[in-house]
Structure formats: structure tokens, C-alpha cells
C-alpha positions in Angstrom: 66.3 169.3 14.9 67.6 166.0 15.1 71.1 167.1 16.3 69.1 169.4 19.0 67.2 166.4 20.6 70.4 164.2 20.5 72.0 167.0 22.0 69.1 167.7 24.8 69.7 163.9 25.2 73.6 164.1 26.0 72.8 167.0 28.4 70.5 165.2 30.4 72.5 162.2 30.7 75.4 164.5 32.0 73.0 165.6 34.2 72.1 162.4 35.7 75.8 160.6 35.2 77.8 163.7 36.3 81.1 164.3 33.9 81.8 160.2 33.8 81.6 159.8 30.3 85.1 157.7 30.5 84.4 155.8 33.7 81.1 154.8 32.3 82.6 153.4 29.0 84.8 151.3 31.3 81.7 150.3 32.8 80.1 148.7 29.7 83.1 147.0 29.4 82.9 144.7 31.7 79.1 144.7 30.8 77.3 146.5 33.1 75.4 149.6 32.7 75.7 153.1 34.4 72.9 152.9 36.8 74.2 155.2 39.2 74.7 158.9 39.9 78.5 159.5 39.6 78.5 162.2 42.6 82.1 161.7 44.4 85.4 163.3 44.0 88.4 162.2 45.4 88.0 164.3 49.0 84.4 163.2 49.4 85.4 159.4 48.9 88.5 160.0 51.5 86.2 161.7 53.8 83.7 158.4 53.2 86.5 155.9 53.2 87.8 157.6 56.5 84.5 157.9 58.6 84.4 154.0 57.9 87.7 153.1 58.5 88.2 155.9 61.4 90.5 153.6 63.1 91.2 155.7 66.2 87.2 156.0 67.2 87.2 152.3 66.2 89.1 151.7 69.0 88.1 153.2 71.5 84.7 151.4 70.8 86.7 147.7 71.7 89.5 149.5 74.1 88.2 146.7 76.9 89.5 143.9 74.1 93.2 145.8 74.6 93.4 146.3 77.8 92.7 142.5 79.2 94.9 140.9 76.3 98.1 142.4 77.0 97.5 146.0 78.1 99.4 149.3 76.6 102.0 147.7 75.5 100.4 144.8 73.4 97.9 147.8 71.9 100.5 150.3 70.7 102.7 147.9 69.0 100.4 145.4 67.4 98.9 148.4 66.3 101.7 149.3 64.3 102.6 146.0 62.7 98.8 145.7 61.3 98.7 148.9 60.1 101.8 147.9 58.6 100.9 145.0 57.2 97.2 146.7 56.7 99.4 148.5 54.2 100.5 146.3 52.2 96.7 144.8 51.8 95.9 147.7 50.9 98.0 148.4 47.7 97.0 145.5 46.8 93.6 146.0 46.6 94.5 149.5 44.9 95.8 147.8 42.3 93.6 145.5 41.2 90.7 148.3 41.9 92.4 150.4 39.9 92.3 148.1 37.1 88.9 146.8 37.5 86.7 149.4 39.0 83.3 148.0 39.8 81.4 148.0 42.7 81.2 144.1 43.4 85.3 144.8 44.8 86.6 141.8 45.5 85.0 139.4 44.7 84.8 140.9 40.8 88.1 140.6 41.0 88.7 137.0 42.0 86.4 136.3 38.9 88.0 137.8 36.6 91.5 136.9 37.8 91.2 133.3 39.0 92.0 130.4 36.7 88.6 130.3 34.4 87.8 126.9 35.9 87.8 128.1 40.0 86.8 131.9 39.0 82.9 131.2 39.8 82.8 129.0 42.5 85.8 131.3 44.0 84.2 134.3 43.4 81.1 133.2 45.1 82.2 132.5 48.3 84.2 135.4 48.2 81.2 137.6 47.7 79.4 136.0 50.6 81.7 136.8 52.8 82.2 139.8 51.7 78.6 140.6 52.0 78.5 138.7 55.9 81.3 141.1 56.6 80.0 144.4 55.8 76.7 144.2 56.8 77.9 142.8 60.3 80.0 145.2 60.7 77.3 148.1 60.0 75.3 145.7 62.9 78.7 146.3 65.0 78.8 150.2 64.7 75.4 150.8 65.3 75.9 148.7 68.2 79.0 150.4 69.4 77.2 153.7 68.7 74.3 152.9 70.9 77.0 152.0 73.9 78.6 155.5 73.6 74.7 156.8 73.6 74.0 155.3 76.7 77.4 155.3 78.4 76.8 159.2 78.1 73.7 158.7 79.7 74.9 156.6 82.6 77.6 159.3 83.4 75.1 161.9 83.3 72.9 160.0 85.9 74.7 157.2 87.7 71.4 156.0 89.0 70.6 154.6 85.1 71.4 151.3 84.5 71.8 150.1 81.2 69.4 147.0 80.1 70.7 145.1 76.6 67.0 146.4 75.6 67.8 149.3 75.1 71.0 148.9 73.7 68.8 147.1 70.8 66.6 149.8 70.4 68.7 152.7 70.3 70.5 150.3 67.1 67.0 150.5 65.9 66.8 154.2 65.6 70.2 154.1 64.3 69.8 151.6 61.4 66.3 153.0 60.8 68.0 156.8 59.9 70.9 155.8 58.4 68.3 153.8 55.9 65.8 156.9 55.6 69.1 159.2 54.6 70.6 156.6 51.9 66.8 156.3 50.4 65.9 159.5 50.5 69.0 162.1 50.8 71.3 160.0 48.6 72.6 163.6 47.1 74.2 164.8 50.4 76.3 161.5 50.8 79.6 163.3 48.7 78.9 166.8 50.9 78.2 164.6 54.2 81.5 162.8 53.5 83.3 166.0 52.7 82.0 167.3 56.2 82.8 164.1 58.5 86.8 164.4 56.8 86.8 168.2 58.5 84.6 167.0 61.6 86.8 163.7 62.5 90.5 165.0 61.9 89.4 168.0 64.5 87.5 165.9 66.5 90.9 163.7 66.8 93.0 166.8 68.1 90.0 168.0 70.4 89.9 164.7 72.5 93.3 164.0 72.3 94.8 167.3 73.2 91.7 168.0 75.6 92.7 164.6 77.7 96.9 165.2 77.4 96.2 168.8 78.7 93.6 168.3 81.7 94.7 164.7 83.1 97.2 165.6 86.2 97.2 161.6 86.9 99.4 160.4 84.0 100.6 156.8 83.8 104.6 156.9 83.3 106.1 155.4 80.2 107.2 152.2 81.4 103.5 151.2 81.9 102.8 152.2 78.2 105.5 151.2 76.2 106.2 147.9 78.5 104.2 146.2 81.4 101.9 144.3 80.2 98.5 143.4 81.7 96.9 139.9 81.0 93.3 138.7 82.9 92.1 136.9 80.5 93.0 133.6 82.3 95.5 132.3 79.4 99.5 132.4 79.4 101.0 135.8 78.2 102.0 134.8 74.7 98.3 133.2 74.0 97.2 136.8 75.4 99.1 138.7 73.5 98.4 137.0 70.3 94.2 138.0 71.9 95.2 141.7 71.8 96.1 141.7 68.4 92.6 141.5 67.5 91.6 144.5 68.6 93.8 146.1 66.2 92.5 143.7 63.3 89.3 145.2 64.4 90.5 149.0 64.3 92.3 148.4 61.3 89.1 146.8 58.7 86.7 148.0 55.8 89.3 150.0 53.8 87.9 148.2 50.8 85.2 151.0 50.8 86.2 153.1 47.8 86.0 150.1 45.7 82.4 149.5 46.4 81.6 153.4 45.3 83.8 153.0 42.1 80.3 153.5 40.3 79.9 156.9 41.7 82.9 158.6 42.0 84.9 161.0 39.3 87.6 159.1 37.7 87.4 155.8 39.5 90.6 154.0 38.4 92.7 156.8 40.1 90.5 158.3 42.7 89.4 155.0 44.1 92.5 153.2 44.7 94.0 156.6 46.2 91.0 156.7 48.9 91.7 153.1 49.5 95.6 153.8 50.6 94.9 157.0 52.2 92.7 156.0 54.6 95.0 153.4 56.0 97.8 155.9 56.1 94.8 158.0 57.9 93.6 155.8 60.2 97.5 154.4 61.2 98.7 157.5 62.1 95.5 159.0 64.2 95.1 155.4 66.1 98.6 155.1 67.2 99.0 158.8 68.9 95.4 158.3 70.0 96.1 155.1 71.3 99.0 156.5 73.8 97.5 158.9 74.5 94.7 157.0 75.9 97.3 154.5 77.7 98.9 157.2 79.5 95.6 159.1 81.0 94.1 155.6 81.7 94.3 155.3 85.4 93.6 152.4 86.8 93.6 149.3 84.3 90.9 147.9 86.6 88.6 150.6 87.2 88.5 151.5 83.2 87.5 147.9 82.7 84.7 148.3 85.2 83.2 151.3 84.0 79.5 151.6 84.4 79.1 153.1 81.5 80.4 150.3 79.5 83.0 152.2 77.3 86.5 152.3 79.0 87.3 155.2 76.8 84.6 157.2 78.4 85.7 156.6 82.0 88.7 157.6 80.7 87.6 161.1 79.2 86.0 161.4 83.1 89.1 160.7 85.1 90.7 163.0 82.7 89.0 165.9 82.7 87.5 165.1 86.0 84.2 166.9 84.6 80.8 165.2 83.0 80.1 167.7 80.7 83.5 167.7 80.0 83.3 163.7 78.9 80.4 164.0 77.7 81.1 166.7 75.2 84.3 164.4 73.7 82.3 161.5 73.7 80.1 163.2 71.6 82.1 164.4 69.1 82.9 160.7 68.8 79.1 159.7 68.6 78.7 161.5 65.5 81.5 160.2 63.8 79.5 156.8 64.6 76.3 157.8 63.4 78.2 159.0 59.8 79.8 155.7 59.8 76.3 154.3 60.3 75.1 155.7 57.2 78.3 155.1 55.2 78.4 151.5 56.2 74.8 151.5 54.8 75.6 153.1 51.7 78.7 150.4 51.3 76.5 147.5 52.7 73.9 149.1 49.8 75.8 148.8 47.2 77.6 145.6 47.6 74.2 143.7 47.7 73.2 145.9 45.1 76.2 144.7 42.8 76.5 140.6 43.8 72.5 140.6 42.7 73.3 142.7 39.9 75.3 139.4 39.1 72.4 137.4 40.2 74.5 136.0 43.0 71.5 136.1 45.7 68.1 134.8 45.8 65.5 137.3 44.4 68.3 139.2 42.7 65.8 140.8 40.2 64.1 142.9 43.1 66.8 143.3 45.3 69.5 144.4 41.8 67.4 147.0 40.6 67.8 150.7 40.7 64.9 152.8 41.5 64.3 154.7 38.2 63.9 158.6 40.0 66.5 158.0 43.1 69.0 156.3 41.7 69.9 154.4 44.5 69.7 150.4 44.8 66.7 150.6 47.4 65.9 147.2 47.3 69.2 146.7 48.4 69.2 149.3 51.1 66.6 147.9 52.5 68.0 144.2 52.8 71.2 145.6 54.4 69.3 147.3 57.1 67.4 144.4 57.8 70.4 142.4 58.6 71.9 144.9 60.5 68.7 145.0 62.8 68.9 141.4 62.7 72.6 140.6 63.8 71.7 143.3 66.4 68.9 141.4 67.6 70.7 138.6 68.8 72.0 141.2 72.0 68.7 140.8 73.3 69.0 137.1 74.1 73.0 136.6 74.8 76.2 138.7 75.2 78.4 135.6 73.5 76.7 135.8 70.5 76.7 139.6 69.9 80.6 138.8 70.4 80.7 136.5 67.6 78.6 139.0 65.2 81.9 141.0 65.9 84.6 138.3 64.8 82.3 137.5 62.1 82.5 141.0 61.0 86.3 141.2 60.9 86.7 137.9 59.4 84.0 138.5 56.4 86.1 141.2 55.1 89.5 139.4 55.9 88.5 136.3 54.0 87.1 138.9 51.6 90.5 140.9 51.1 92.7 137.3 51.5 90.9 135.5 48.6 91.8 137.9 45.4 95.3 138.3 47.0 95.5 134.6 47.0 94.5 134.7 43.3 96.9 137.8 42.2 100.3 135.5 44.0 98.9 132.4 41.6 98.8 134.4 38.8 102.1 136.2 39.6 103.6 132.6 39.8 101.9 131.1 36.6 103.5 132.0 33.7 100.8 131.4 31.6 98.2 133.8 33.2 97.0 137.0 31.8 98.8 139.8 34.3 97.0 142.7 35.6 98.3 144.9 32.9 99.0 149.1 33.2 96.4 149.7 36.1 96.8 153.5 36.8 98.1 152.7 40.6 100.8 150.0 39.9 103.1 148.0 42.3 104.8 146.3 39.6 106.3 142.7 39.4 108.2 142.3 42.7 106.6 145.1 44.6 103.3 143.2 43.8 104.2 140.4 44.5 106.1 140.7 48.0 102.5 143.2 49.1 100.3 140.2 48.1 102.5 137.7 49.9 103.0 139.6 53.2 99.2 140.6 52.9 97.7 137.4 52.3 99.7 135.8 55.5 98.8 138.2 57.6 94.9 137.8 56.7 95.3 133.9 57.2 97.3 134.8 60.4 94.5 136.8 61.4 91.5 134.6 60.0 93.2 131.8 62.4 93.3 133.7 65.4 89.5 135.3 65.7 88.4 132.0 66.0 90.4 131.5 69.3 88.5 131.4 72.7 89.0 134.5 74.5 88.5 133.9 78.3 90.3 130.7 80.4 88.6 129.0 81.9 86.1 128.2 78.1 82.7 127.7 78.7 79.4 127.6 76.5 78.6 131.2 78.0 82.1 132.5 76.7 83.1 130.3 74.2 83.8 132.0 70.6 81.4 130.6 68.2 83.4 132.4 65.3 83.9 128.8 63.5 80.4 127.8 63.9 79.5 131.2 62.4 81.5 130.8 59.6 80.3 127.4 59.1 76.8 128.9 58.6 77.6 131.0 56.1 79.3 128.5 54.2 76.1 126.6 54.4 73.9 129.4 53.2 76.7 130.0 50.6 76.6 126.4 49.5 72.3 126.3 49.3 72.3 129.1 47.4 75.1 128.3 45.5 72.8 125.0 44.6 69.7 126.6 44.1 70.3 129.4 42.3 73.9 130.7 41.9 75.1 127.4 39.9 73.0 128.1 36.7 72.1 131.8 37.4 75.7 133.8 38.8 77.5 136.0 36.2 80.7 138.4 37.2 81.8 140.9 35.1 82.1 139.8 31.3 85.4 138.2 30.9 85.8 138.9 27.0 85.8 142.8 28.7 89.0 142.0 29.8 91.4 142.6 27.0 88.9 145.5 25.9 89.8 147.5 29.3 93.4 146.7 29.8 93.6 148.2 26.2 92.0 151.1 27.1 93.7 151.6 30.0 97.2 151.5 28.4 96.1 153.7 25.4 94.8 155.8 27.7 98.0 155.7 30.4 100.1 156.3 27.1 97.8 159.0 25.9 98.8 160.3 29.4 102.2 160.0 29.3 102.7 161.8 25.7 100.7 165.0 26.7 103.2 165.0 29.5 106.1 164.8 27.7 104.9 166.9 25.1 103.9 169.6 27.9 107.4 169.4 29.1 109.0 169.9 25.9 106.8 172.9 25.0 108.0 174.6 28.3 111.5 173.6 27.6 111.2 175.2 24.0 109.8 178.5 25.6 112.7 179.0 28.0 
């Protein structure tokens, strides 16, 4: 009877852990329990990886930021050096989440890879930011979402004019159903993400083949691939260095997979393979969107202008030369935003849910725990969508600001990804330090090192440059406040750090160290000899 009821026990904990017995050893580990449902596979976490990243619907929701810094030109090919670079990031980060697969991300990392004496204080700010950035940037798509709602409703009726109100509330509704789904529907996130993989690769080939095929008004080469446009006000180079920012934008959160490493199938190989493949993903769909937006643009001037307030949609109209027609694309974009809204949620969710976990927040006990019959971190799904609604807010008082909630955004998860690849080049260089042994996706010495190196000076190149002013002549109306931003949350870093984090803030355990890299190389050699075995059981047989 005894064996029965331990047996009824296993059964029910697969049933509420999914087949994760091995990811959930390597869990306990670094001292954490399994606390949530393991529900992804590897497509599902693409498909949620992709609908955040989405680079080519990202875009088109800052196309205006493009087309004043530098035009076509300065769009299509900065886009290709940071996705290149972008690359390079992200291998990175596959590494080290391959090796270390909770869902703190990065900032776990930095504390269990920095030198023991920096690898709190370190980690802390790293979480911060890393926190700032994803739950501005889920502020930013709702926000960017609402503009393509109500762009669609100022082409349908001219006479509408759109108020900043209602931009707010339509973020509202937005934040307030991506918050009732994560809550309540937690179960559909893997199918929804399965769904939005399908939904935005076809939705790519609708609007780009639908605007290639129906616009008789086509821009020539030479105004794509070379003149360059610049009203900004500032000398070409300084305006070109402005456009490169859009594609920083474009190109950002592909450290999603690492934040869901607690509920996906085989994390150490699944995780770091969504975190690649969505950059690959998102490269290759933003740069033949991207021309093929510069060559049906029309005029550079009236796209700027649009009434609607989304150049891409005036460029879907002088396309197509048909409302419904724009409006139908534009939609098939909009619900690409509105999954992204939910999967920001869900990544915004479980990062807040993982740095209180490690009591690095005020109230962690509340805001950590797992409700005991959803199995989601509501606590923490609930702060994330306050913030949102909160950085969304500010629209209703100033433009300018709501700007810098968007710099912020990018440069919370570039200071994010920067610090841990900042930590890995130390460690590389110290001959002393512990490597980051036999992770299932590995770079190895030099190939590690030179992805670090050229990834960590492009985030510092990049970190620099969002805090430059935007429009000549600078003015307190269109200033960038980016610093001053970042200064705040340095502030509420350091008071909490103070209060609370100093005595209270735990990482992953750092004895589970040595315990996982041996588990991952007995199990990576474990691997290794069933395959060579296999082999030379097939060779026998012929």
C-alpha cells in the first residue's frame, strides 16, 4: 500500500511538473524549488521568444525614428550590423543559460559568475535594470499597440482625431487582458505561443508580398540602398549614429527563453536554442521587411506626417491605395502586438517573480509566492501590470517623457545583457576563475570569448548613444531625459539595496555550482556514449 500512495504521489507531481524530472533536479541545485508548471517545448518557446522579439513588427512601430535619422539607407544597414552584433549577444547569453537555467536570467548569472566579493552588489543592479527594462518595454508595446488601434481608426474616419487620452486608455484595456490571460488562462500560453509562430511568419509574407505586389509608385534603388535623409537638425554622421537606435530598438528582449527556463521541457537545450533562433528570426524578417517598406514608402515627408501616427500604416494606404486594404495588414500586425502584450507580461511576471524569489525587492514574501492552485506568480503579475499602466501614464501629461520610457526600455535590457558579458570576459581573462564548464550549447575558449568581447562593446556603444538628444535645436520639451532616468533607478536600486537587499538578497546557491557543472558533464558524457555506442551497433549490423 505504501508503494501505491508513493506511487499516486509521483503521478500527481508529473501531473503538475509535466516530464521535468531532470530540469527540476537542476533546479534544487542551485536551491530553488519547482514551483512552476513545466508546460513549453521548444516550438512553443520559439513561437513566445519570436512574438516578443518580432523584430520586423517592432519596426514598423518606431519606422518615424528611421526615417528622420538617416532614411533607407541608415535603416537597412544598421539593421544588419546589430543583428549581427545582436548575434553574437546572443550566444552568449545561450551559453551561460544553458549552463545555468533559472528564471532570474542575467542577473543569476552575474552572481554566480562574478568574483565572490562584486557577485551581490553586481547582481543587484543588474537585476534592477533588468526588471526597469522589461516591464517598460511591456509599457512600450501596449503603447505601440494602442497607436496601431487608433491609427486604424483614423484611416477609417479622417474626421477622428487622436487625443494622448485615449491612447492611455486603450493601453489600459490592453495591460488589463494581457493580466486577466496570464492569471487566469496560464495553460494556453505554450498553445498561444505555438499559434502566434504560424500567425506572424504568414502575417510577414501577407504584408510584405501584399505591398511589393499592389504599390505601382516604387521608390528606385538608389533612394534605398543610398540617399540618405536627415531632419533632425544635427550633422549627418551625428544622425546617422540617431538611426541606429531604431534598430537597437527592433532588435531587444531576446533574453526571453531564459526567463521561462522554469517552464519549458529540457531547459539547458531548448532555452538557449529559442534564445538564438529568434535573433536569426527576427534578422532575417526585419531586413526584407524593412526594404520592402523603403521602396513602397512614397514620400519621406508625407509618411512622417501621417495622421494616423504610424508611418507604416500610411504606407500600407499609399500601397494598396484601399482602407480596408491597410486596414486588414495593419491588423494582422495588431494581433501580433496584443500576443506580445501578454508575453511581455508573462516575461515581466516571472522576472519579478524570480528577483523576489531572491528577496531582491521590497515585500518579496507577497510578491515571490506562487499561488498554490494556478501556479503562476500572481503577485508578481499583478506588480508588472501596474508598472506598465504606470510608465504608460506618463503619455497623458508629456510626449518627451513617454519618449524616455522607450530609451529606458532598450537600455534596461542592454545594461542587463552587457553586465554578465562583462563578467564572462573577466573570468575568461583570470586564470584563476572557475570557467563555465560543458554547458550543452558551448562557444568554447576563443569563440567565447571574441562573442563576449564584440557583444559587450556594442551594448556600451549602444548604452552611450540612447542617451543622446534627438532633435537640434535641444530644448526641455525635446530633450532626452534617458540619463536622468537611469539615474532614478539607480537611486531606487541603491535605497533598496540599503533597506532591504544588503542583509536580505540571496542568488542562486553558489555551493550548487560544482554540483550542476558535474551533472551536466556526466550527463553531456552520458550523451556522448549512447551515441557512440548507437553508432557502433549500426556499424556492427551492416
Amino acid at each position: 500500500m505504501a508503494n501505491s500512495s508513493t506511487d499516486d504521489s509521483n503521478g500527481a507531481d508529473a501531473k503538475v511538473f509535466g516530464e521535468g524530472i531532470k530540469d527540476d533536479a537542476v533546479l534544487e541545485t542551485f536551491g530553488y524549488e519547482q514551483e512552476l508548471k513545466r508546460t513549453f517545448g521548444v516550438v512553443g518557446m520559439i513561437g513566445f521568444s519570436f512574438s516578443i522579439v518580432t523584430c520586423w513588427t517592432a519596426l514598423s512601430g518606431v519606422l518615424i525614428v528611421g526615417v528622420e535619422s538617416g532614411g533607407p539607407p541608415v535603416m537597412i544597414w544598421s539593421w544588419v550590423g546589430v543583428c549581427a552584433v545582436s548575434l553574437a549577444v546572443a550566444y552568449s547569453m545561450a551559453e551561460m543559460c544553458s549552463a545555468y537555467p533559472v528564471a532570474g536570467g542575467q542577473y543569476s548569472w552575474v552572481f554566480i559568475l562574478a568574483p565572490k566579493r562584486w557577485a551581490r552588489g553586481l547582481s543587484y543592479v543588474c537585476g534592477w535594470f533588468m526588471l526597469i527594462g522589461i516591464l517598460a518595454m511591456g509599457a512600450v508595446n501596449n503603447f505601440i499597440c494602442a497607436n496601431f488601434i487608433l491609427g486604424m481608426a483614423n484611416l477609417s474616419n479622417p474626421n477622428y482625431t487622436i487625443e494622448r487620452w485615449h491612447t492611455v486608455l486603450v493601453t489600459y484595456l490592453i495591460c488589463t487582458l494581457a493580466t486577466l490571460s496570464n492569471i487566469f488562462l496560464p495553460h494556453l500560453l505554450n498553445r498561444i505561443s505555438k499559434a502566434i509562430l504560424l500567425w506572424n511568419i504568414c502575417s510577414f509574407l501577407a504584408c510584405t508580398i501584399t505591398i511589393l505586389a499592389t504599390n505601382t509608385d516604387k521608390q528606385p534603388a538608389s533612394f534605398v540602398f543610398s540617399s540618405f535623409q536627415n531632419t533632425t537638425g544635427f550633422p549627418a554622421s551625428y544622425a546617422a549614429i540617431l538611426g541606429i537606435l531604431q534598430s537597437a530598438f527592433g532588435m531587444c528582449c531576446y533574453d526571453a527563453p531564459a526567463h521561462m527556463t522554469e517552464e519549458i521541457h529540457d531547459a539547458r537545450k531548448q532555452a538557449p536554442r529559442a534564445i538564438v533562433l529568434s535573433v536569426w528570426l527576427g534578422g532575417v524578417t526585419g531586413f526584407v521587411f524593412l526594404i520592402a517598406l523603403c521602396f513602397c514608402m512614397g514620400s519621406v515627408e508625407a509618411t512622417a506626417a501621417s495622421t494616423t501616427g504610424v508611418p507604416v500604416i500610411a504606407i500600407f494606404h499609399h500601397s494598396t491605395q484601399s482602407v480596408p486594404a491597410a486596414c486588414a495588414l495593419t491588423s494582422l500586425i495588431t494581433v501580433i502586438g496584443l500576443v506580445c502584450a501578454n508575453s511581455l507580461t508573462a516575461e515581466g511576471g516571472r522576472a519579478v517573480y524570480a528577483f523576489a524569489r531572491d528577496r531582491g525587492l521590497p515585500f518579496s514574501g507577497a510578491v515571490g509566492a506562487v499561488h498554490p492552485t494556478l501556479r503562476v506568480p500572481v503577485g508578481a503579475i499583478l506588480v508588472t501590470a501596474v508598472v506598465q499602466a504606470a510608465f504608460d501614464s506618463i503619455y497623458f501629461g508629456t510626449v518627451t517623457g513617454f519618449n524616455t520610457v522607450i530609451s529606458i526600455a532598450t537600455e534596461g535590457f542592454y545594461v542587463s545583457y552587457a553586465i554578465p558579458l562583462f563578467v564572462r570576459i573577466l573570468a575568461r581573462l583570470d586564470p584563476t576563475s572557475k570557467p563555465l564548464v560543458a554547458p550543452h550549447y558551448s562557444l568554447g575558449p576563443w569563440g567565447g570569448l571574441f562573442a563576449n568581447v564584440v557583444g559587450f562593446v556594442y551594448l556600451a556603444f549602444a548604452v552611450i548613444t540612447f542617451n543622446f538628444p534627438t532633435v537640434d535645436p535641444v530644448d526641455r520639451e525635446n530633450m532626452n531625459y534617458t540619463s536622468a532616468a537611469v539615474g532614478v533607478v539607480m537611486i531606487i536600486a541603491a535605497g533598496t539595496w540599503v533597506t532591504t537587499g544588503r542583509k536580505q538578497y540571496s542568488g542562486p546557491e553558489m555551493e550548487a555550482k560544482g554540483v550542476v557543472v558535474e551533472g551536466v558533464e556526466r550527463e553531456a558524457e552520458a550523451e556522448t556514449e549512447a551515441e557512440e555506442s548507437g553508432g557502433q551497433e549500426k556499424m556492427a549490423a551492416r
